[in-house]
Backbone bond lengths (Angstrom), bond angles and torsions (degrees), N, CA, C in turn:
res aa  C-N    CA-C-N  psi(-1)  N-CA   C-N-CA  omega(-1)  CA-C   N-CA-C  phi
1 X - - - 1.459 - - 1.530 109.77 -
2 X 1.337 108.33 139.96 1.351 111.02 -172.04 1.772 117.31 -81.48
3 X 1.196 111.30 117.99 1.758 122.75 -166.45 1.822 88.07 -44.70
4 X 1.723 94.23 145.52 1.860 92.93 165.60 1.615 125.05 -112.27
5 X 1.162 92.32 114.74 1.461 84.00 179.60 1.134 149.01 -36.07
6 X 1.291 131.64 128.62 1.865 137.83 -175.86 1.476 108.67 -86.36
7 X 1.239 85.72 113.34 1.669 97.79 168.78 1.351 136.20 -130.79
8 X 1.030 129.52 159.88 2.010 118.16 -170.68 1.296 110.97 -77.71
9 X 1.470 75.47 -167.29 1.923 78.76 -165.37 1.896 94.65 -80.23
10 X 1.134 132.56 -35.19 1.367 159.14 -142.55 1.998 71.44 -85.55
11 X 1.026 121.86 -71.64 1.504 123.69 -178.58 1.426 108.45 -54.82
12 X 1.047 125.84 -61.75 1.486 125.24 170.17 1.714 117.75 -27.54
13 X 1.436 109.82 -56.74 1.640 127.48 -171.50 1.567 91.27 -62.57
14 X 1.242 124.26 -28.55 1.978 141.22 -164.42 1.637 108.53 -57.33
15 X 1.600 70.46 -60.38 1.867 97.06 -160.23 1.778 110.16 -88.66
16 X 1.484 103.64 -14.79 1.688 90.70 168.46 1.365 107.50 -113.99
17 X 1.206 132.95 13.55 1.482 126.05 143.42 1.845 105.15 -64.36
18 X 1.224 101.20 -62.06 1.760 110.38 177.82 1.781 112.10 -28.20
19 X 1.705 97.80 -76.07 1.589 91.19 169.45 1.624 127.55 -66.54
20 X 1.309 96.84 -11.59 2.167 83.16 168.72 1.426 95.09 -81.12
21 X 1.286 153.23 -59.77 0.988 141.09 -171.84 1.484 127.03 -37.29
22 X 1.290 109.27 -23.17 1.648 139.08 175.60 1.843 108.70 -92.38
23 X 1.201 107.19 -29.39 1.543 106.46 166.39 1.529 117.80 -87.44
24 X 1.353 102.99 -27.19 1.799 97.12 170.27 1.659 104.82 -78.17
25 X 1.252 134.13 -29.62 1.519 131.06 156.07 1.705 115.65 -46.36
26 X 1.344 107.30 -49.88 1.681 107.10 172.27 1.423 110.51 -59.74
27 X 1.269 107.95 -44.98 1.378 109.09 176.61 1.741 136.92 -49.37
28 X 1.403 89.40 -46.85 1.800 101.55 155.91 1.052 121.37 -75.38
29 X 1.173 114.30 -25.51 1.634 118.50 161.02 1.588 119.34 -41.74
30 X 1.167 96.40 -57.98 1.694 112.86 -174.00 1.404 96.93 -70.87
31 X 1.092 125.02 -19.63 1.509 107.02 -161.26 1.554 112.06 -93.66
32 X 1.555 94.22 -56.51 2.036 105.93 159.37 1.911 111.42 -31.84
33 X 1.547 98.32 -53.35 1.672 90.59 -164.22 1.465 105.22 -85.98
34 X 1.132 117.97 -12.59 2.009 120.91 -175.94 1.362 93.42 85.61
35 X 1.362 130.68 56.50 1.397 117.90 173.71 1.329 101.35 -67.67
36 X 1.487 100.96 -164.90 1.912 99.78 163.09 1.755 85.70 -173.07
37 X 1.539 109.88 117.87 1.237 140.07 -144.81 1.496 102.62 -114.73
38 X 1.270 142.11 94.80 1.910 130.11 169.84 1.839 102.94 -105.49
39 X 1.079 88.50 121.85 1.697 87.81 170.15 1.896 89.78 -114.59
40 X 1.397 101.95 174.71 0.898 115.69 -168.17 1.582 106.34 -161.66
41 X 1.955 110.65 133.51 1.604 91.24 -157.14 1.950 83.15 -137.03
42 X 1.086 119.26 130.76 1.163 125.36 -168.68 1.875 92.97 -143.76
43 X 1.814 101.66 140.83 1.448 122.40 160.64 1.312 106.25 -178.67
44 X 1.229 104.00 -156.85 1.680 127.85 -171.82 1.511 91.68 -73.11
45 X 1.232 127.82 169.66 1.068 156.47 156.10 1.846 112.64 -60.09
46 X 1.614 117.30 109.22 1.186 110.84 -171.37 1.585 112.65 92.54
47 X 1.421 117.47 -14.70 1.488 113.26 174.22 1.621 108.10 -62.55
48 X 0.758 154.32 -24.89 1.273 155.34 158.68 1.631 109.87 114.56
49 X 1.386 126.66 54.98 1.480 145.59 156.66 1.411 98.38 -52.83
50 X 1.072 152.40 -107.88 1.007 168.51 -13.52 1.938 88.55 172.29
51 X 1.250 128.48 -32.10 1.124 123.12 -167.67 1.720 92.29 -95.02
52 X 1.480 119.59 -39.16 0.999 132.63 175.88 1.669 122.39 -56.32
53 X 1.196 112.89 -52.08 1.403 116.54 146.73 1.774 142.87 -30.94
54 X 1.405 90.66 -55.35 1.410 106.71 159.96 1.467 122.04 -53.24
55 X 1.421 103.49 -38.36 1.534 100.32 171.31 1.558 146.37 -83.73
56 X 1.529 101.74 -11.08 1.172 154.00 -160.91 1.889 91.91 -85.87
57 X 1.592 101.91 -63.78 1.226 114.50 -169.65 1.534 123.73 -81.27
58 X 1.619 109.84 -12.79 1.520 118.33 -153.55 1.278 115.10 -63.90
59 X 1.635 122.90 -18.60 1.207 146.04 -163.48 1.112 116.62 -109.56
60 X 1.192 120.34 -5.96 1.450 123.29 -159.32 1.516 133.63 -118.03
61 X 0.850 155.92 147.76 1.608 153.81 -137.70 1.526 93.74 -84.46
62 X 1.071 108.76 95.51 2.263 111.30 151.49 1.260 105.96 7.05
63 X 1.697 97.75 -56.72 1.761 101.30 -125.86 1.590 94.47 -84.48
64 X 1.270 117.15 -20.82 1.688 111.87 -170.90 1.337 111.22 -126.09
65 X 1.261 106.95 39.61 1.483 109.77 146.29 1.576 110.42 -160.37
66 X 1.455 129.02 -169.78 1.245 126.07 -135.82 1.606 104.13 -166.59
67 X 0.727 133.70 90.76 1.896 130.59 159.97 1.357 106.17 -49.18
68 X 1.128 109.63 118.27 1.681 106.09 160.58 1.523 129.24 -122.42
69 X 1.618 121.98 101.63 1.614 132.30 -162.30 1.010 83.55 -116.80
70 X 1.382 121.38 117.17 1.649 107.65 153.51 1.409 108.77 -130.31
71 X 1.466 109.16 140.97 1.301 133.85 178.36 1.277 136.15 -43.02
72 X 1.593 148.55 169.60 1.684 116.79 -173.48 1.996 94.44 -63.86
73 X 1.375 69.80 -175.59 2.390 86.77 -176.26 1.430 93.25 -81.80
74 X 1.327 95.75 130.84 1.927 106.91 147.77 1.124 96.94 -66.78
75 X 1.476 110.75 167.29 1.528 154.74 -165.25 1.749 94.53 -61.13
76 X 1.609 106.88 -54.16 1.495 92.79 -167.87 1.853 107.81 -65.29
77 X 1.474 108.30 -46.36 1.691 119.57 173.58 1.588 96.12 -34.47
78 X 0.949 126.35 -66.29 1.334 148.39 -142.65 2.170 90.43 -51.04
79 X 1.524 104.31 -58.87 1.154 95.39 -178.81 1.638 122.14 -90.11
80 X 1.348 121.62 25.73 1.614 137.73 -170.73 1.250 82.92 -88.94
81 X 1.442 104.09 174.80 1.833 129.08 -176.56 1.743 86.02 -85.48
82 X 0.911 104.55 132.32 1.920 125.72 -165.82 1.568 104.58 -45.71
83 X 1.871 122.68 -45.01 0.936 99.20 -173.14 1.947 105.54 -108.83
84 X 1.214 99.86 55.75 1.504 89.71 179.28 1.424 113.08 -101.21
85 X 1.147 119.32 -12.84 1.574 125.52 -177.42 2.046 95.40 -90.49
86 X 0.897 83.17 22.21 2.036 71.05 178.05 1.880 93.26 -145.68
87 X 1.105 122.59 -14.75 1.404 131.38 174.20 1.704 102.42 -66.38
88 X 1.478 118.60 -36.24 1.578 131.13 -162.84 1.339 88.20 -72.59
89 X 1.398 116.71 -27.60 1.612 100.15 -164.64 1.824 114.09 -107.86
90 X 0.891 118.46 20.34 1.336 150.88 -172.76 2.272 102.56 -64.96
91 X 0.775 112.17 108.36 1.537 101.69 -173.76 1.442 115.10 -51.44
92 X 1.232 100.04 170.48 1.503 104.94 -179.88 1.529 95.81 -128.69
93 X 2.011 114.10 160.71 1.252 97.99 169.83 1.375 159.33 -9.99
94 X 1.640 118.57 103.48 2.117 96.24 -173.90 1.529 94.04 87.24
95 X 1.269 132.99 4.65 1.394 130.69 168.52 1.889 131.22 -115.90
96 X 1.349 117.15 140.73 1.101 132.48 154.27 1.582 133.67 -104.08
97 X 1.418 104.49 125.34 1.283 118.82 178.95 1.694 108.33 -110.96
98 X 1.565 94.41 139.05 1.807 90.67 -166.85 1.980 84.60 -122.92
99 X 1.054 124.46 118.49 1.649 123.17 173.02 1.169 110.09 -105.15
100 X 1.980 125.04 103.68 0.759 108.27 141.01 1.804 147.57 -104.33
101 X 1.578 82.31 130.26 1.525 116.75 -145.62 1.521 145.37 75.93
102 X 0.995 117.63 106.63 1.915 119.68 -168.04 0.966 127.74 -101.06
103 X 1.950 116.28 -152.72 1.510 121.89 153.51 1.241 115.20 -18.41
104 X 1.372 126.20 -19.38 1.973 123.22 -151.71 1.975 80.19 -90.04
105 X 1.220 108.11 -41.56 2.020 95.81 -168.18 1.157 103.64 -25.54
106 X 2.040 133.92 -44.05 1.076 129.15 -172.29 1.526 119.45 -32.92
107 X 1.928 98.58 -58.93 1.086 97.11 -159.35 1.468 114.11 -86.37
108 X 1.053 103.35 2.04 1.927 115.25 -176.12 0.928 113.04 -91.01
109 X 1.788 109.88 -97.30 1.744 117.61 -163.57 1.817 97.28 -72.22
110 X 1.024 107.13 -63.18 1.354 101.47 178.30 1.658 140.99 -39.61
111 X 1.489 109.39 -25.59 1.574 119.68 175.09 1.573 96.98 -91.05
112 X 1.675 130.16 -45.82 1.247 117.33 146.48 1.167 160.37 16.70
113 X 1.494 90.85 -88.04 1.536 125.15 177.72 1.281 114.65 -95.65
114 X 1.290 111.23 14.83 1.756 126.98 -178.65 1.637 100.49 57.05
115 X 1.297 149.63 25.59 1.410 151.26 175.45 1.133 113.54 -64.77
116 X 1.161 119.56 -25.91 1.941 126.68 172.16 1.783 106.50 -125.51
117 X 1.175 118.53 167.90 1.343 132.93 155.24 1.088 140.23 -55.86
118 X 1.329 149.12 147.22 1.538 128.12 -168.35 2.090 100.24 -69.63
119 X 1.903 100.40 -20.98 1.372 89.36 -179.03 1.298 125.64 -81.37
120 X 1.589 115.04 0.87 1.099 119.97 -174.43 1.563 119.94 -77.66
121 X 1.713 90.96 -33.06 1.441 116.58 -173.78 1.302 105.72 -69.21
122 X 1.557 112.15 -40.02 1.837 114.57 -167.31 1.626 86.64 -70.49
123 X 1.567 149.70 -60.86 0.776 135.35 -133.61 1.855 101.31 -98.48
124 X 1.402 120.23 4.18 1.622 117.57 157.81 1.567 95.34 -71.52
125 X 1.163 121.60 -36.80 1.585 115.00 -141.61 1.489 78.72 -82.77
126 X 1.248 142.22 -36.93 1.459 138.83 -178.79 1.759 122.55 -47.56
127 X 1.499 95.52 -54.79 0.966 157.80 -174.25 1.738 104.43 -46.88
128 X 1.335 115.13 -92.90 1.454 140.83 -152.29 1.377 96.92 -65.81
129 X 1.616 115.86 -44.85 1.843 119.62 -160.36 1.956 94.69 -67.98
130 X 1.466 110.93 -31.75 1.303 108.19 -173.51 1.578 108.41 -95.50
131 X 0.974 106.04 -3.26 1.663 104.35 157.31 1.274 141.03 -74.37
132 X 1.678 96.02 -30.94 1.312 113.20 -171.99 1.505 97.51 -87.49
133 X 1.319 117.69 -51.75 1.255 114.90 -177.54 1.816 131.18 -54.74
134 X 1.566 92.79 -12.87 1.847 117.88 166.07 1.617 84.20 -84.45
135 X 1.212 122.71 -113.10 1.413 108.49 -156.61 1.629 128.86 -31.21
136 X 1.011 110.34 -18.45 2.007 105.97 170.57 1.392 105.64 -75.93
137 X 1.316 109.68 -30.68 1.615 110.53 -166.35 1.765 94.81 -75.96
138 X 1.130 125.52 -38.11 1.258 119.82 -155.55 1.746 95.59 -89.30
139 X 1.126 121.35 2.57 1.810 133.42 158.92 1.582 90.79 92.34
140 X 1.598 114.71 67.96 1.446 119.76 159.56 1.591 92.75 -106.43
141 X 1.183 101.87 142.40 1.389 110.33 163.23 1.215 112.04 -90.96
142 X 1.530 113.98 106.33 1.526 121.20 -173.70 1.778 116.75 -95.73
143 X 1.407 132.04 99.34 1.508 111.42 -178.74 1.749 98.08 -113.54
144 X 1.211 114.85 171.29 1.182 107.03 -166.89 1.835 94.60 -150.40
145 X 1.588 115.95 131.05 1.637 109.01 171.92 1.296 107.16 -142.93
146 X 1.270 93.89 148.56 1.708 110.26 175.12 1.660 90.11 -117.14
147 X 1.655 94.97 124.48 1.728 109.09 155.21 1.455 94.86 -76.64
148 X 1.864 130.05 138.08 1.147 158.85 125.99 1.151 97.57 -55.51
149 X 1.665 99.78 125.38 1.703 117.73 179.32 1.703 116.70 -143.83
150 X 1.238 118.58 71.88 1.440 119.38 -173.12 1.732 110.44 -48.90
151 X 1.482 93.36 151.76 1.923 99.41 -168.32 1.723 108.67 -59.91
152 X 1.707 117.15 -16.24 1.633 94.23 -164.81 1.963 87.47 -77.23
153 X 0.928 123.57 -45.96 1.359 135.73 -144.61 1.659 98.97 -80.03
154 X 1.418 130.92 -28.38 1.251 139.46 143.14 1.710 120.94 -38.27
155 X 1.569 84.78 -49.76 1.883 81.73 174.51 1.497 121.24 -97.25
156 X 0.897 103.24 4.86 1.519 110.53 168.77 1.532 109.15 -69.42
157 X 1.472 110.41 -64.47 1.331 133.67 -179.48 1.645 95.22 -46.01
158 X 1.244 107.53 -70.49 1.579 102.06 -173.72 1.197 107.20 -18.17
159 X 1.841 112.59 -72.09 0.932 137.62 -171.08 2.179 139.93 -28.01
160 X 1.874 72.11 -46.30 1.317 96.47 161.44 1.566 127.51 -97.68
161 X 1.011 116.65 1.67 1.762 143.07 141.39 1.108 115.12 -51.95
162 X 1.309 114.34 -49.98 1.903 106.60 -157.19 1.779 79.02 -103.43
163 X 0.855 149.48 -27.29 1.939 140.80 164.94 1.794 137.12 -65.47
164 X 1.564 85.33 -11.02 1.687 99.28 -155.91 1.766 83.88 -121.08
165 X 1.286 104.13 92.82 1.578 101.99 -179.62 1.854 102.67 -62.77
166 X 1.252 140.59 -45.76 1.452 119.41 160.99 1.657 137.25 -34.93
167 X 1.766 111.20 -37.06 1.479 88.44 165.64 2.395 120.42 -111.02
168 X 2.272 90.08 19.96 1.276 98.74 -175.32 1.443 113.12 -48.66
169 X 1.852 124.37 -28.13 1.178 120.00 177.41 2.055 118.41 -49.26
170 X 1.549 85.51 -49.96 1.861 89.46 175.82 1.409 111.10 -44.22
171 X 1.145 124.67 -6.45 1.781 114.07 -171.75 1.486 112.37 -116.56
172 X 1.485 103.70 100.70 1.195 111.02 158.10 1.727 143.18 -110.87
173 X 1.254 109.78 152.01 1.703 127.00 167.08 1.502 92.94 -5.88
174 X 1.716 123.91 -56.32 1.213 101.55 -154.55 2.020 97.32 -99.41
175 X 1.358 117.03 -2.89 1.280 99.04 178.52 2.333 107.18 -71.63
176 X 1.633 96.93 -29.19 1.504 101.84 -163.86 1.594 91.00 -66.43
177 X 1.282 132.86 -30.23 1.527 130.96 -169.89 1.846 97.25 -79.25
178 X 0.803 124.04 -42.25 1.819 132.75 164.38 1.588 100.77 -26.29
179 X 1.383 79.09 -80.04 1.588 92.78 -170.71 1.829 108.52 -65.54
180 X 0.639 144.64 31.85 1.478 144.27 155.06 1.456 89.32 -110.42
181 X 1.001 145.85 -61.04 1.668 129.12 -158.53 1.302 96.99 -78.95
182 X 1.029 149.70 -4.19 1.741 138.57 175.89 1.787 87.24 19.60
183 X 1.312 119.15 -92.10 1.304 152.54 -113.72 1.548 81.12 -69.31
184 X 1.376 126.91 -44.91 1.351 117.54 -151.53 1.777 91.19 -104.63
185 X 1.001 138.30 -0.31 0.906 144.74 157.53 1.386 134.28 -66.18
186 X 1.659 101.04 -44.55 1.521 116.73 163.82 1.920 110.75 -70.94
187 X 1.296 120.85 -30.89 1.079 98.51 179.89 1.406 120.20 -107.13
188 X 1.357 120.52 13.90 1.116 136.50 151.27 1.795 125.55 -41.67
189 X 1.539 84.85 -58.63 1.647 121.62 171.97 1.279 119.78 -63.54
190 X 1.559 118.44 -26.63 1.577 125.68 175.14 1.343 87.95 -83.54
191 X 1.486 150.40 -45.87 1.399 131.79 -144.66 1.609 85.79 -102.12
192 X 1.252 148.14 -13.53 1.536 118.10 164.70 1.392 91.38 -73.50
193 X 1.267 128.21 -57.61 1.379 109.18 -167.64 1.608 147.44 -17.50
194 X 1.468 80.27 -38.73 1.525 124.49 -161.77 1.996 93.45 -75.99
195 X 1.092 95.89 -41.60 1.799 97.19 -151.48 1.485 103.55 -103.86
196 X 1.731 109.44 -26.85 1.390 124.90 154.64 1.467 134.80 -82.05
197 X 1.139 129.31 -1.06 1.382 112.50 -155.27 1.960 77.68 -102.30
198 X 1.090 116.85 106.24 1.630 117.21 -169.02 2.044 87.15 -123.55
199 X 1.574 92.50 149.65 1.389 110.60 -167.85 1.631 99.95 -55.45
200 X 1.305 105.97 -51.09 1.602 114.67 -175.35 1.712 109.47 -52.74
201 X 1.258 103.94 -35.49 2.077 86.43 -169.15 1.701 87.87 -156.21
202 X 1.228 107.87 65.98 1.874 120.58 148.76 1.215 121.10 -21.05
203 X 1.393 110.14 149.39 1.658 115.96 162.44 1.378 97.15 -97.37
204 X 1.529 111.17 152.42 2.026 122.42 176.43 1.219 83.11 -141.36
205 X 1.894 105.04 115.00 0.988 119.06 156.16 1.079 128.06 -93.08
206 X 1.718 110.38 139.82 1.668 113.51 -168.24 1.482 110.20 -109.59
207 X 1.280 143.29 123.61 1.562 154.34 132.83 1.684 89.03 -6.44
208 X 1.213 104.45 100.73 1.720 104.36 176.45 1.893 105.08 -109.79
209 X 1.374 128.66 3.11 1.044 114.73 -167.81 1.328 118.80 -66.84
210 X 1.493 101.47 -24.37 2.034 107.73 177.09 1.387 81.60 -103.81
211 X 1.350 106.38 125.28 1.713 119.74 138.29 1.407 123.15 -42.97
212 X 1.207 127.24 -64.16 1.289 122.08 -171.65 1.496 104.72 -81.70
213 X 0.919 131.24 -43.75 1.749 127.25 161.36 1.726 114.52 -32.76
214 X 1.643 98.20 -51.69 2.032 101.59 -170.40 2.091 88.65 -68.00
215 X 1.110 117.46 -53.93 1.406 107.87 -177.27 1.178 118.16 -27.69
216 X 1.427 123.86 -76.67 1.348 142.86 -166.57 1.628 99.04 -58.46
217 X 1.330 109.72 -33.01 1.493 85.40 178.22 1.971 130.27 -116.14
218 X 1.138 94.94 27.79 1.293 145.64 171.30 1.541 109.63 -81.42
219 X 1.137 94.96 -91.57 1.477 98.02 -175.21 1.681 123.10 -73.61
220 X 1.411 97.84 -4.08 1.407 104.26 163.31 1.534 136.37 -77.79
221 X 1.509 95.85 -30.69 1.591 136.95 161.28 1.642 108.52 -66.21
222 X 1.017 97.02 -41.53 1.604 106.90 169.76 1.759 120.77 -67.10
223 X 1.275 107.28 -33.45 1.169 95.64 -168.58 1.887 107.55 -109.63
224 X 1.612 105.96 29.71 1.240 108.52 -175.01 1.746 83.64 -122.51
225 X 1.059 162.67 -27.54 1.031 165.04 117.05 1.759 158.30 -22.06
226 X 2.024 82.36 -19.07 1.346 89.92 130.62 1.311 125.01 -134.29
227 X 1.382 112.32 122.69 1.820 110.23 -168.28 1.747 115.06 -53.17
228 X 1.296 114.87 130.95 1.676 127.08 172.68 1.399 112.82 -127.47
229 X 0.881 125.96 170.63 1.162 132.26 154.17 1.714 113.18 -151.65
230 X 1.330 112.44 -175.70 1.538 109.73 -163.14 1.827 95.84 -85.48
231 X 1.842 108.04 141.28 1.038 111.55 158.95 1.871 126.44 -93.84
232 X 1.519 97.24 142.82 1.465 84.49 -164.15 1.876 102.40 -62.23
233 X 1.466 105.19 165.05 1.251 103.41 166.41 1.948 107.27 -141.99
234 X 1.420 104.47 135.94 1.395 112.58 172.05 1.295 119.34 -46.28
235 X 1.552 110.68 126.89 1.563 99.45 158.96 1.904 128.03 -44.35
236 X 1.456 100.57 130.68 1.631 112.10 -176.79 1.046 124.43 -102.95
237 X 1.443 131.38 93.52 1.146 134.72 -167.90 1.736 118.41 -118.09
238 X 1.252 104.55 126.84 1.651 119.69 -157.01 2.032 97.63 -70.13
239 X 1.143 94.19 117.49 1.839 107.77 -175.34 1.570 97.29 -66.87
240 X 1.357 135.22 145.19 1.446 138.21 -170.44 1.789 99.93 -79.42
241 X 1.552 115.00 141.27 1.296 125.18 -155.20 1.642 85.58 -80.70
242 X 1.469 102.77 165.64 1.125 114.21 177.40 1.504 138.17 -88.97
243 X 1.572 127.27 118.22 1.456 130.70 -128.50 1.707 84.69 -100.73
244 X 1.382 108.65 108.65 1.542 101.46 171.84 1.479 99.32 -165.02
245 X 1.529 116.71 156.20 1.185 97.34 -171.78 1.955 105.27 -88.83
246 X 1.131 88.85 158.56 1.891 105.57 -174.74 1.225 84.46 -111.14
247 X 1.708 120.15 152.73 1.884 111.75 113.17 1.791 100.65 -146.73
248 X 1.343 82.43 124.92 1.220 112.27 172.18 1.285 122.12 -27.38
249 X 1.584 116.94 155.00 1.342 124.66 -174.14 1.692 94.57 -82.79
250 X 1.451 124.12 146.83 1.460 129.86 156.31 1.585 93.96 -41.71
251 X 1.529 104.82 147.07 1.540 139.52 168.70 1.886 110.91 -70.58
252 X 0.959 97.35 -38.38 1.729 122.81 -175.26 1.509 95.69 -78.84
253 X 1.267 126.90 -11.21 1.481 128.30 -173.01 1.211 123.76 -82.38
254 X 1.638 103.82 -47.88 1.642 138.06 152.14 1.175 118.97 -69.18
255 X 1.917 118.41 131.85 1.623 119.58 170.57 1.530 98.50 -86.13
256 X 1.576 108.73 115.41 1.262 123.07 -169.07 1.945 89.80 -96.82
257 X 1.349 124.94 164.19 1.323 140.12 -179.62 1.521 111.08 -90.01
258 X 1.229 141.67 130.43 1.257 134.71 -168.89 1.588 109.67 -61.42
259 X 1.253 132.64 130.94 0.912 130.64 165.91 1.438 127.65 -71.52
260 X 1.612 125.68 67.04 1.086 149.24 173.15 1.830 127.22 -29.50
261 X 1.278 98.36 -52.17 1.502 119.79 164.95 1.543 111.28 -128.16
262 X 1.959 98.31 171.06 1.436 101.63 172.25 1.712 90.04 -150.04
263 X 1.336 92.10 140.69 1.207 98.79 177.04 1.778 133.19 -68.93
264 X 1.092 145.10 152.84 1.468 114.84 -179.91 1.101 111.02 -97.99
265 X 1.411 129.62 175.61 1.678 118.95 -168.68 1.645 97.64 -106.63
């Protein structure tokens, strides 16, 4: 295996401008051919999904792609066929969908936290491998990741969760109950593994203990996996502004925002 290179933080800021610039290329990619793109980002609590996403997306057009978090099921979800409230969010042509966290709650927090039945669980595991293998067939691009998150570096994070009143919102009732079951949690995660890791749409597990390390090699992994190439684009040439006379509305006319700061040049 090829050693990975150490680099600074000054290199870090380098190399993920570099690959977003390469994800807004995938991105037109998908859009020219009508791809239709599902990633899917699953770990521990605090592995950094969700930070990873953000970075993934920061560059990239609103309009053709989609975050998808969704919250426990209302009452009506609650009695739907399990995965139909996550099917709605499924891309459509020229689209990317990034989920963080899915169908998998079944087999995680929810078999867990006792939230389903043991029959509910046997019949995802039935269930999901032949789902996925319908949507790849029908030309979804299915990728699937688990951030790897060892327990010291989990509780650290906690740690700096419950201290750092900016990310204290991320910490909830049900992440502190998580983290007490470690044990049943980890082998929870070996038995989807087991029934999921299907040739058609794999799990790629990522070394999540550095954030900015799992990024870079994440989305690098990412962008060798789904094939792009460059779309042509027309020469752009700025049309001459329009010669007429203006005069402006008074300044005093408009409630302007206090100008609080100024930047330096």
């Amino acid at each position: 295996m090829t050693r990975p290179e150490v680099i600074s933080r000054a290199q870090y800021d380098k190399e993920l401008a570099k690959l977003q610039l390469e994800l807004v290329r995938l991105q037109e990619w998908v859009v020219h051919q009508g791809l239709r793109v599902m990633v899917i980002f699953e770990g521990r609590d605090t592995a950094g999904k969700g930070g990873t996403i953000k970075r993934i997306t920061e560059r990239l057009n609103a309009r053709h792609y989609r975050v998808v978090a969704l919250g426990p099921p209302t009452e009506q979800e609650r009695g739907q066929w399990y995965f139909q409230r996550y099917i709605t969010h499924l891309p459509a042509a020229g689209g990317i969908a990034l989920f963080d966290r899915s169908w998998y709650n079944r087999a995680g927090v929810e078999r867990v936290m006792g939230f389903c039945t043991d029959a509910d669980c046997d019949e995802f595991f039935r269930t999901c491998p032949q789902l996925e293998r319908s949507l790849v067939r029908s030309g979804m691009i299915l990728i699937k990741y688990w951030l790897s998150l060892s327990d010291d570096e989990q509780e650290r994070r906690f740690t700096d969760r419950i201290n750092n009143p900016r990310k204290r919102w991320k910490l909830s009732p049900m992440d502190l109950e998580a983290r007490a079951r470690w044990v049943d949690y980890a082998e929870a995660k070996d038995e989807m593994f087991a029934y999921t890791d299907i040739k058609e749409a794999p799990w790629y597990v990522v070394n999540a203990d550095d954030k900015r390390t799992a990024r870079l090699n994440l989305i690098s992994h990412l962008l060798t996996v789904v094939p792009y190439q460059d779309v042509p684009h027309p020469v752009i040439e700025l049309p001459p502004r329009q010669v007429r006379s203006y005069q402006r509305s008074p300044l005093d006319s408009q409630t302007w925002i206090p100008n609080r700061y100024v930047v330096s040049k």
